[in-house]
C-alpha positions in Angstrom: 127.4 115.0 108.3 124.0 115.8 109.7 122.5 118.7 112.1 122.8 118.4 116.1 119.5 117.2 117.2 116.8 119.6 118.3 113.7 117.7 119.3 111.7 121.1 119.0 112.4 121.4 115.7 111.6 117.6 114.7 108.2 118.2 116.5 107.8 121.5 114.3 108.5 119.1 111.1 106.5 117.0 112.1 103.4 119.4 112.4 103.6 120.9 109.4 103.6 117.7 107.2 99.7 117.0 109.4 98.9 120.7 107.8 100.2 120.1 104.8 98.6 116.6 104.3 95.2 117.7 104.9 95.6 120.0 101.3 97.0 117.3 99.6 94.1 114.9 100.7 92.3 117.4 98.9 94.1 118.0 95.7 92.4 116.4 92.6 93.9 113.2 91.0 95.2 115.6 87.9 97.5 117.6 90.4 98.8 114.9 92.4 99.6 113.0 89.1 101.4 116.0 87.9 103.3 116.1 91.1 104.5 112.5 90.3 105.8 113.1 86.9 107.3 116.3 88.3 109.3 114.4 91.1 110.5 111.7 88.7 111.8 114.5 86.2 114.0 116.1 89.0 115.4 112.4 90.1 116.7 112.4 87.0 118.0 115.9 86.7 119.2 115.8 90.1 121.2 112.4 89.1 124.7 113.6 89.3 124.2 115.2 92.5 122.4 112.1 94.1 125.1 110.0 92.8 127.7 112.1 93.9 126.1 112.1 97.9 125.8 108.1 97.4 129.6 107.1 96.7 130.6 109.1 99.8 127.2 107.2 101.4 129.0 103.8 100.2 133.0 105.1 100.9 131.9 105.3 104.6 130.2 102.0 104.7 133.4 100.4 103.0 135.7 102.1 105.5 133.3 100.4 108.0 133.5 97.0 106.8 130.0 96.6 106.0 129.1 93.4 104.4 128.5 92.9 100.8 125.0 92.6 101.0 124.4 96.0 102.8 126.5 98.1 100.0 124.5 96.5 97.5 121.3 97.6 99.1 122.8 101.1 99.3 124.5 101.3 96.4 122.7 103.4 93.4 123.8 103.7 89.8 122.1 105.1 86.7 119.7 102.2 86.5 118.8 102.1 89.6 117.9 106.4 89.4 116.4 105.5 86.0 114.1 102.7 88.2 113.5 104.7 91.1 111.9 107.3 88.5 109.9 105.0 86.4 108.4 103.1 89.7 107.2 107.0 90.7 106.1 107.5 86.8 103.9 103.9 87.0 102.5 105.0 90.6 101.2 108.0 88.7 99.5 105.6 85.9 97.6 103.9 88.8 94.0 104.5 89.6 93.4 107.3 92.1 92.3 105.2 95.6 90.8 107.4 97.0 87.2 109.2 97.1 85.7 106.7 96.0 83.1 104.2 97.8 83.8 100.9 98.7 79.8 99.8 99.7 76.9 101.9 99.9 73.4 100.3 101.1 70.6 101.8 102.0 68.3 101.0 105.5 64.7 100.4 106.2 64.4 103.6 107.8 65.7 105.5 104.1 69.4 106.2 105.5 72.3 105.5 102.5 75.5 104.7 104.1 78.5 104.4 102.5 81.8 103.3 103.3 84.1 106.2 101.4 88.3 105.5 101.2 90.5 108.6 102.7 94.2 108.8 102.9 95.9 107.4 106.4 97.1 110.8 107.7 100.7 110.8 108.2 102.8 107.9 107.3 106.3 108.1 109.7 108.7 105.3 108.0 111.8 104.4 109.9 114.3 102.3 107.8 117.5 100.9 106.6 120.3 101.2 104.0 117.9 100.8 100.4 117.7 104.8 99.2 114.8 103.8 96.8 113.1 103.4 99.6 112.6 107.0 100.0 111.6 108.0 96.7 109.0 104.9 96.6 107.5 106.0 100.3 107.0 109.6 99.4 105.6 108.6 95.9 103.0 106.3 97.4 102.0 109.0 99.9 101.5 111.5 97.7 99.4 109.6 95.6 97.1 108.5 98.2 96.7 111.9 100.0 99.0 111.0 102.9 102.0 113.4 104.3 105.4 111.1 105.1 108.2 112.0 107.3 111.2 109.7 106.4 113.9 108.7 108.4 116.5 106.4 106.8 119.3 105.1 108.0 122.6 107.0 108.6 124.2 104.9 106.7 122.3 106.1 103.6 122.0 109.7 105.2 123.4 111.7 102.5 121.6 109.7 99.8 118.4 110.0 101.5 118.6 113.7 101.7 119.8 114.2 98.3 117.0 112.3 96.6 114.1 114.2 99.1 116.1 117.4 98.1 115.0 116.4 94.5 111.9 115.3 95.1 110.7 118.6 97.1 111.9 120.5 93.7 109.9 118.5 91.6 106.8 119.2 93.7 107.6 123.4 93.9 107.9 123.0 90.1 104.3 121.0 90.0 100.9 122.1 89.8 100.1 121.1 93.5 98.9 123.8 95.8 102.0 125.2 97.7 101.2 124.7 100.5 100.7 120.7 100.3 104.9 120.8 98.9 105.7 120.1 103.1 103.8 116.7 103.0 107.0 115.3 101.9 109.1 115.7 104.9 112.6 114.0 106.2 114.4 114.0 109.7 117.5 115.4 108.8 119.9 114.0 111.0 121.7 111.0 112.2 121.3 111.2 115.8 119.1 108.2 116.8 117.3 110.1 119.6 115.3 111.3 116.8 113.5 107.8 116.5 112.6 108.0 120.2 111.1 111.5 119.4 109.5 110.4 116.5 107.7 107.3 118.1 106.1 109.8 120.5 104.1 112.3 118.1 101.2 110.7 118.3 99.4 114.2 117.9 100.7 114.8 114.4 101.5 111.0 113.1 99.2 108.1 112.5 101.3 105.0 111.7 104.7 103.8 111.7 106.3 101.8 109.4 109.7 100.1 110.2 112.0 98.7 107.5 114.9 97.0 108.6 116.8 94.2 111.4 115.4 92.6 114.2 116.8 95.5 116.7 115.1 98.1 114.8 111.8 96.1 114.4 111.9 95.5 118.5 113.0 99.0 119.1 110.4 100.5 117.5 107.4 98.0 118.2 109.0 98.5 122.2 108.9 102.3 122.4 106.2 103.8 119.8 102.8 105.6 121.0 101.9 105.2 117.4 100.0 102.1 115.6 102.7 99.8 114.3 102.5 98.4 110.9 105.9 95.9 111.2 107.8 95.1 107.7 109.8 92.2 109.4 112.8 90.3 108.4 112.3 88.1 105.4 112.9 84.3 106.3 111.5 82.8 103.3 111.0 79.1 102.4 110.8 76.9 98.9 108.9 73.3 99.1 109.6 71.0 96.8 108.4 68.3 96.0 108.6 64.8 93.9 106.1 66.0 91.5 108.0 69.0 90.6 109.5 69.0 87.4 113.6 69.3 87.4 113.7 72.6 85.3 111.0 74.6 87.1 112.6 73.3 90.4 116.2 74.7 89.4 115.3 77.7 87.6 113.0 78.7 90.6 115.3 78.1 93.3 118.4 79.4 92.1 116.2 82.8 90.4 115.4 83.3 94.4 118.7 82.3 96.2 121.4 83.9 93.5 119.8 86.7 91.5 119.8 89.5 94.6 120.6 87.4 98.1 120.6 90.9 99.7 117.2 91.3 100.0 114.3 90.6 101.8 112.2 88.5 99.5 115.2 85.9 98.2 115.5 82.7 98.9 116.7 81.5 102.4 115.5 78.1 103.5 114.8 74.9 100.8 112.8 72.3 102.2 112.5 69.0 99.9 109.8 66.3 100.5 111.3 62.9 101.0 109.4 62.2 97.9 111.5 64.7 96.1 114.6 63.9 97.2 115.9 60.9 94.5 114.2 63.5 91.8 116.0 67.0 92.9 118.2 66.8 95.7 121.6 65.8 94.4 121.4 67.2 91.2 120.2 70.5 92.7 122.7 71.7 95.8 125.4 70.3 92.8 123.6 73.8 91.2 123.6 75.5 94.1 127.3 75.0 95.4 128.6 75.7 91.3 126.8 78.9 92.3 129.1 79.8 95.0 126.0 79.0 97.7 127.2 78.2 101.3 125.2 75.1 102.2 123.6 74.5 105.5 122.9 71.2 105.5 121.0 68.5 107.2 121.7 65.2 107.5 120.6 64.2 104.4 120.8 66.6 102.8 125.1 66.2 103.3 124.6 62.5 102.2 123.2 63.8 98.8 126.1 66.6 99.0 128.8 64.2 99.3 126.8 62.4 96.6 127.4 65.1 94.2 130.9 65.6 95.1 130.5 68.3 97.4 132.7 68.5 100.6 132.4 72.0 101.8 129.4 72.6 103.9 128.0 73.5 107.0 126.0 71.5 109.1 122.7 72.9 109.7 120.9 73.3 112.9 118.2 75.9 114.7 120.3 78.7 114.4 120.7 78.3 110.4 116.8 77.5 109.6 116.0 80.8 111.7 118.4 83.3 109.5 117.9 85.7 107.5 120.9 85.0 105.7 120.7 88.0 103.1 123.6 86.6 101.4 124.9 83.3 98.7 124.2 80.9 102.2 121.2 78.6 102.5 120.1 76.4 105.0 118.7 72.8 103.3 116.6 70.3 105.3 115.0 67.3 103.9 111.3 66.9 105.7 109.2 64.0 105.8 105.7 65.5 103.9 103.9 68.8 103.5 102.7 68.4 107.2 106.1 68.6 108.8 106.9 71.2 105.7 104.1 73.2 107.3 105.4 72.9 111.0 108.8 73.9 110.4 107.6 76.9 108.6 105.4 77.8 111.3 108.5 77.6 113.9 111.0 79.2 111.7 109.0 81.5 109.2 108.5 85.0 109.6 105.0 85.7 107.8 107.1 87.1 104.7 106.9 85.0 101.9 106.3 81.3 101.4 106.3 79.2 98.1 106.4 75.7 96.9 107.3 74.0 93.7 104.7 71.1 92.5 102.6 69.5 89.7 100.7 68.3 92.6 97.1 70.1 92.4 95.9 69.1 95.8 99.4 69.7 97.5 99.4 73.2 96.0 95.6 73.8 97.2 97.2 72.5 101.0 99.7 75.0 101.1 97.8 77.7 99.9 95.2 77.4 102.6 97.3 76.7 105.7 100.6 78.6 105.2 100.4 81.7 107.3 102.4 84.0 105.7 101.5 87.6 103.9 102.7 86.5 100.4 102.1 82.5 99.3 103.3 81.4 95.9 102.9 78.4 93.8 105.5 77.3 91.0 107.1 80.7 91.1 110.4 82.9 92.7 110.1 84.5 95.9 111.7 87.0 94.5 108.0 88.0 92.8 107.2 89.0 96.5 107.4 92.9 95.9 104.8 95.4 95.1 106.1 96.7 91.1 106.2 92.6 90.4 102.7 92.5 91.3 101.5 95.1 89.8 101.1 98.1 92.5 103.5 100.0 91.1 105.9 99.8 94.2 105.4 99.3 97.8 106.4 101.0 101.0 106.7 97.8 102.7 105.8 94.3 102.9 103.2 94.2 106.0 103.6 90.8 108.3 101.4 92.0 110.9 97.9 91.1 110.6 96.4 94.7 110.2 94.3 96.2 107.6 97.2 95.7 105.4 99.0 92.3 105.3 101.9 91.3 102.5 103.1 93.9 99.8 101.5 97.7 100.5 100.8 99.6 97.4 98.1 102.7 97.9 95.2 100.8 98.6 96.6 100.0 102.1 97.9 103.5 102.5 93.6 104.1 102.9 91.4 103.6 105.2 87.5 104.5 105.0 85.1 106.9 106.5 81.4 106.3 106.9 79.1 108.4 105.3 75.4 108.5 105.9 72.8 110.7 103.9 69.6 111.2 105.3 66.4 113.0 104.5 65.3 113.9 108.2 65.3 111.1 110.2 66.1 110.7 113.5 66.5 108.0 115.7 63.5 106.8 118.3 
């Protein structure tokens, strides 16, 4: 399926995507634009082929049992293509972020200094099973002047290739300098002794990125000489509370358990107030379970189960409130008030994406300002945790490390800034 390794010619990839992403840093916003719409035209030209490479993609991972959640994530159809090339077509809508000047000021002694925004460098993302991922990475990069060497999974190997196959054409056919075409590059194999490689070009990348499980996450925080910018697993919580009225509460929670539990931003832990629990509990995991959820339950959290007629359950403990679940199974605990609400978060939370459901203004206010997480949401779905649903056009991760870029990153936090200082002769006593 994929080349035998070579680590020579990795490294040789690898160093022409730095050359290559010093043109395209400086490439006006017209030609990188054009190179956008360019790359979403050949996604959809290049449709059958890409479709073709993902069934075999998705006939291996069948073969090898993978669970439903995972072939969803790696399964692409016609709307999904169609998605993957409006995402790239909105990205290329967006305001160009960089060149310009975040401050400027002037000192007593006459300097101006300014704070200008430059691309990253080189972008190396490591991740897992979603094939979008790869056509919303090297979309993001382009447009913010950064070069990107992708390595996906092997599981979506052929997928992967296929779609960079199609968006390198779309660049060649594009009115970007040739030489800049390479700042879109991908590790094309499967051997995972590229990874070790590839955390160790320090000398040609400038951040890592890792999408995916725990072991990957480890592996790569463990073993890189790069900066880390850590997209972790997505343990997310909804509080409710008594104030909360019934519809919101249902529509919101189901929305983020149901509509896609295969993904990062759904639904994986409810925690009810005791003052919400004669208003929603019973009523709502009667919702739930018609909805084919596995319940995790507390204590009583099974009383109001068996309540509703329920008798098939789990009972919950540690193990359940730290999953990521990625699937219809969610662990329920009723909690005393917002402040144990807030400690059990900050145990079993993992800086993802935190929301509660309330009519309660000061509540609301509470968990705004003291829930640590990257994304914190009031009377709304989790599943609004990703960069198109707020408005950045798409995102090459969800940041929960607390670096320039924390929560969703579109191409603001693909920039950094330079100063720059204009004088008229002075110099320093």
């Amino acid at each position: 399926m994929s080349r035998s390794f070579e680590p020579e010619t990795l490294i040789k990839n690898a160093e022409r995507i730095r050359r290559a992403a010093r043109v395209l840093a400086r490439q006006s916003t017209a030609a990188r634009n054009d190179a956008l719409i360019s790359m979403a035209r050949a996604l959809r030209e290049q449709r059958a082929s890409i479709l073709s490479a993902n069934q075999q993609d998705v006939a291996d991972g069948r073969r090898r049992d993978l669970d439903d959640a995972f072939v969803d994530r790696l399964v692409l159809n016609d709307e999904r293509i169609d998605a993957m090339a409006e995402a790239i077509e909105e990205i290329a809508t967006l305001d160009d972020p960089i060149g310009g000047h975040d401050r400027m000021w002037t000192r007593p002694n006459g300097l101006q200094v300014a704070r200008r925004r430059i691309p990253l460098g080189v972008i190396g993302i490591i991740y897992e099973s979603r094939p979008n991922v790869t056509s919303d990475a090297a979309a993001l990069c382009l447009k913010s002047g950064n070069g990107i060497l992708l390595k996906g999974g092997s599981d979506a190997f052929r997928s992967n290739r296929a779609i960079v196959d199609a968006l390198r054409d779309g660049l060649k056919k594009s009115d970007l300098d040739d030489r800049a075409v390479d700042a879109v590059g991908f590790v094309n194999t499967t051997d995972r002794r590229a990874v070790q490689t590839m955390l160790g070009l320090s000398e040609f990348i400038d951040v890592i990125i890792p999408r995916g499980g725990k072991g990957l996450i480890q592996f790569v925080t463990e073993h890189s000489q790069i900066p880390v910018i850590k997209h972790d697993e997505g343990v997310c919580h909804i509080v409710v509370d008594g104030s909360a009225d019934a519809d919101d509460v249902d529509r919101i929670v189901l929305n983020a358990k149901v509509q896609r539990p295969g993904v990062c931003n759904a639904l994986e832990t409810l925690l009810v107030l005791k003052s919400g629990v004669d208003h929603h509990l019973t009523r709502l995991l009667k919702k739930l379970d018609d909805a084919d959820v596995e319940l995790h339950l507390c204590p009583t959290s099974v009383e109001a189960a068996r309540a509703a007629g329920i008798d098939t359950f789990v009972e919950a403990d540690d193990e359940s409130y730290a999953a990521e679940f990625l699937s219809l199974r969610l662990a329920v605990r009723v909690v005393e008030d917002l402040d144990e609400a807030i400690d059990h978060i900050d145990r079993f939370g993992s800086r993802h994406t935190e929301a509660i459901v309330t009519n309660d203004y000061a509540q609301s206010q509470r968990f705004v300002d003291e829930i640590d997480s990257s994304v914190v949401m009031v009377n709304a779905s989790t599943r609004f945790s990703d960069g198109g649903q707020l408005g950045l056009g798409a995102e090459i991760g969800i940041s929960t490390t607390r670096m320039h870029a924390y929560g969703p990153m579109g191409l603001r936090e693909l920039t950094t800034t330079k100063f720059v200082v204009l004088g008229s002769g002075q110099a320093r006593q």
